[in-house]
KEKE-29667 format. One line per 5 residues: number of its first residue (from 1); for each residue x negated, y, z negated of C-alpha. Coordinates in nm, 2 decimals. Layout:
N
NUM) X,Y,Z ~ ...
This chain:
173
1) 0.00,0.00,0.00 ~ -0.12,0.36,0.07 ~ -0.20,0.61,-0.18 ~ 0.10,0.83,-0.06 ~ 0.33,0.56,-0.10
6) 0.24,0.49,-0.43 ~ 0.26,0.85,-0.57 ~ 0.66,0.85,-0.37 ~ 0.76,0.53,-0.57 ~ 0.62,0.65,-0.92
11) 0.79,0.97,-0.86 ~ 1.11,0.80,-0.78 ~ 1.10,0.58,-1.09 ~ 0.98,0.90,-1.31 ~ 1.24,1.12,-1.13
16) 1.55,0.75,-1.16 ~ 1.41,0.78,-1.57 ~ 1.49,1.14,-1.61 ~ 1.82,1.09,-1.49 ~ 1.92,0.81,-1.67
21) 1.82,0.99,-1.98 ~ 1.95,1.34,-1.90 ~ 2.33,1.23,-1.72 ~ 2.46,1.13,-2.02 ~ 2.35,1.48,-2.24
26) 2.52,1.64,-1.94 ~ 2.83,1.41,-1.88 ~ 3.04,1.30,-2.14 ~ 3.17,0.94,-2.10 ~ 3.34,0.84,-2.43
31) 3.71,0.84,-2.48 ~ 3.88,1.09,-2.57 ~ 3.98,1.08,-2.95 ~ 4.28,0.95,-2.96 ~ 4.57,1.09,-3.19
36) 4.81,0.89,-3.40 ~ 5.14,1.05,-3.36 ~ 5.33,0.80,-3.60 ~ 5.41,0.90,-3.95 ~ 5.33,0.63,-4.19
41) 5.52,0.84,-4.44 ~ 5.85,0.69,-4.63 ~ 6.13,0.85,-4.57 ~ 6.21,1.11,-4.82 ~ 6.41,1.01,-5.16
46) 6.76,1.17,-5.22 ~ 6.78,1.39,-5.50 ~ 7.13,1.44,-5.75 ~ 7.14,1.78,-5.83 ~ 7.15,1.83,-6.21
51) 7.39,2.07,-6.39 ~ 7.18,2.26,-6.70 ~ 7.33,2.44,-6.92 ~ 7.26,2.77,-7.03 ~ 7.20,2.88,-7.34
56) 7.40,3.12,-7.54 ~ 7.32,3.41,-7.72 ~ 7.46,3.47,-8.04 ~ 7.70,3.71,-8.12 ~ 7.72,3.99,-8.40
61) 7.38,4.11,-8.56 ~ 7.15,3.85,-8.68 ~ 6.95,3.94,-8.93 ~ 6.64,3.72,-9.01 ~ 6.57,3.81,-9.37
66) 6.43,3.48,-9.46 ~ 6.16,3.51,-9.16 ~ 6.07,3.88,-9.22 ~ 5.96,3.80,-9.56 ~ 5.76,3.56,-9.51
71) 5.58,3.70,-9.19 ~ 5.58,4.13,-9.27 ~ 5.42,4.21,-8.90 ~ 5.43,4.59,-9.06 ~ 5.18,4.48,-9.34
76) 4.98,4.23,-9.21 ~ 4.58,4.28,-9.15 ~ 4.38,4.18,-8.85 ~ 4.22,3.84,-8.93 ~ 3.89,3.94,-8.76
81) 3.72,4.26,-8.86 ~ 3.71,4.48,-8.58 ~ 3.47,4.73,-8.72 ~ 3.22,4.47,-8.68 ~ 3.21,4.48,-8.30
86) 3.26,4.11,-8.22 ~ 3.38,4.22,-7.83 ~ 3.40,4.55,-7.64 ~ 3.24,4.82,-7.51 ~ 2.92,4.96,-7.61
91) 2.85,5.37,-7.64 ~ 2.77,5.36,-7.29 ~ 3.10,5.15,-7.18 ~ 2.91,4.86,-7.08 ~ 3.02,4.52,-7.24
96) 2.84,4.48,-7.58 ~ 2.63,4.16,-7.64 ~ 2.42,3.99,-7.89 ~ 2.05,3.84,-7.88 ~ 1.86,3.63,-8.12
101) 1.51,3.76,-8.23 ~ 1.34,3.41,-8.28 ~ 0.98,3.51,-8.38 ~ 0.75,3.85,-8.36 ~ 0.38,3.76,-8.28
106) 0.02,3.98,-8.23 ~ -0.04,3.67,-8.06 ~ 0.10,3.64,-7.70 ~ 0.00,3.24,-7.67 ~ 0.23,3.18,-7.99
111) 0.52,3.39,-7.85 ~ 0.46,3.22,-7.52 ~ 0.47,2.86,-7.75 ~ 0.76,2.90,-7.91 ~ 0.98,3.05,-7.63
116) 0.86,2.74,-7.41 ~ 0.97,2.52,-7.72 ~ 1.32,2.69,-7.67 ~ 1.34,2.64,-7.34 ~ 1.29,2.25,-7.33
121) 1.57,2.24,-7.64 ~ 1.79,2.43,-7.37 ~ 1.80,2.81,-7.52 ~ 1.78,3.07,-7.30 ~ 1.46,3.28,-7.43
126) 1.27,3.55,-7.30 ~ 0.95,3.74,-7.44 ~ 0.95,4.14,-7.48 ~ 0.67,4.35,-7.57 ~ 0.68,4.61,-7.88
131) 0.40,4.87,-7.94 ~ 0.45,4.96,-8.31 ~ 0.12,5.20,-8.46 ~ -0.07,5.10,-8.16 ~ -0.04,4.70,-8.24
136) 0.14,4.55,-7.95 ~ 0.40,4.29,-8.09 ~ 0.54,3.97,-7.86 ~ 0.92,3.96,-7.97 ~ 1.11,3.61,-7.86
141) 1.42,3.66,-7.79 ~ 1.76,3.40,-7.75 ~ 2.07,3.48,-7.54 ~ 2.20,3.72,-7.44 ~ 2.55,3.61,-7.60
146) 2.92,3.80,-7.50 ~ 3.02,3.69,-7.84 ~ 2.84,3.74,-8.17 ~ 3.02,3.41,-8.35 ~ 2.83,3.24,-8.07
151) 2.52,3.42,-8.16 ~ 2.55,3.37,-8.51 ~ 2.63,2.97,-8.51 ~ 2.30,2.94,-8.24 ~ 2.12,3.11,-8.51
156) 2.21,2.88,-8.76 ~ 2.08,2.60,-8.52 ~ 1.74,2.74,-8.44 ~ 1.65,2.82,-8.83 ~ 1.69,2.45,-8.88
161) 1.54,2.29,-8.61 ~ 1.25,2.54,-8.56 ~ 1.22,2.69,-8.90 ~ 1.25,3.07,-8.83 ~ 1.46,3.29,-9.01
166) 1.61,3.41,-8.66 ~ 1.75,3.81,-8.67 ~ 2.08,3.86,-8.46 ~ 2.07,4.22,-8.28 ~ 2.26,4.38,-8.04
171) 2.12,4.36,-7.67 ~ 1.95,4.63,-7.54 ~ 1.84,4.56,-7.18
């Protein structure tokens, strides 16, 4: 066989391979999906209607003596002390919120220590940075918590288990 007819047959084959790989990106020869247009659904269930009777209101004045004295709504106290500033708004009107102040170190390595100890107990702690008479303090912090009964029972868990004597302040970002 001649050179030339070699080079035509290897092209043919190379140009029969492209083809057979390309036609089907181009052409699409599946079936089209086919739709099930039968419900398989029972039939609906008939309903009885039910008659419900209202209720009536009683007539004359009814006086609840009995109930007033035992519940005075006029004299009664809020069970939470509000001055205490569980919830609201701060002087600025942003929401208030609490933090735990784990530790205060001169040391950054123990701050660093104890807020990865946090951490891996899952508390969310951060370190900030206090310059008091030119001695720069590591504070560890806990939280920040929308609700200081939350902040004051996670302080009662991280006294025992990391032996602090934890300080609950408001958050001041």
């Amino acid at each position: 066989m001649s050179n030339g007819l070699q080079q035509r047959i290897i092209g043919a084959l190379v140009l029969g391979a492209l083809g057979l790989i390309v036609l089907p990106i181009v052409f699409d020869f599946a079936d089209p999906l086919k739709i099930d247009r039968q419900s398989r659904l029972p039939a609906a269930p008939e309903i009885q209607p039910i008659d419900v009777a209202r209720a009536e209101s009683p007539e004359g004045d009814v006086t609840l003596g009995a109930i007033d004295s035992l519940f005075n709504v006029a004299e009664s106290k809020p069970s939470v002390d509000v001055s205490e500033g569980f919830y609201g708004l701060n002087a600025n009107d942003l929401p208030r919120a609490w933090v735990l102040q784990a530790g205060s170190f001169e040391a950054q390595e123990k701050a660093q220590g104890l807020m990865q100890r946090l951490r891996e107990n899952g508390f969310k702690a951060f370190v900030k940075t206090a310059v008091i008479e030119s001695t720069t303090f590591y504070r560890v912090y806990v939280g920040p918590k929308a609700d200081k009964r939350r902040a004051i029972a996670e302080k009662a868990e991280i006294d025992s288990n990391f032996a602090t004597d934890a300080i609950v302040l408001q958050y001041v970002p």
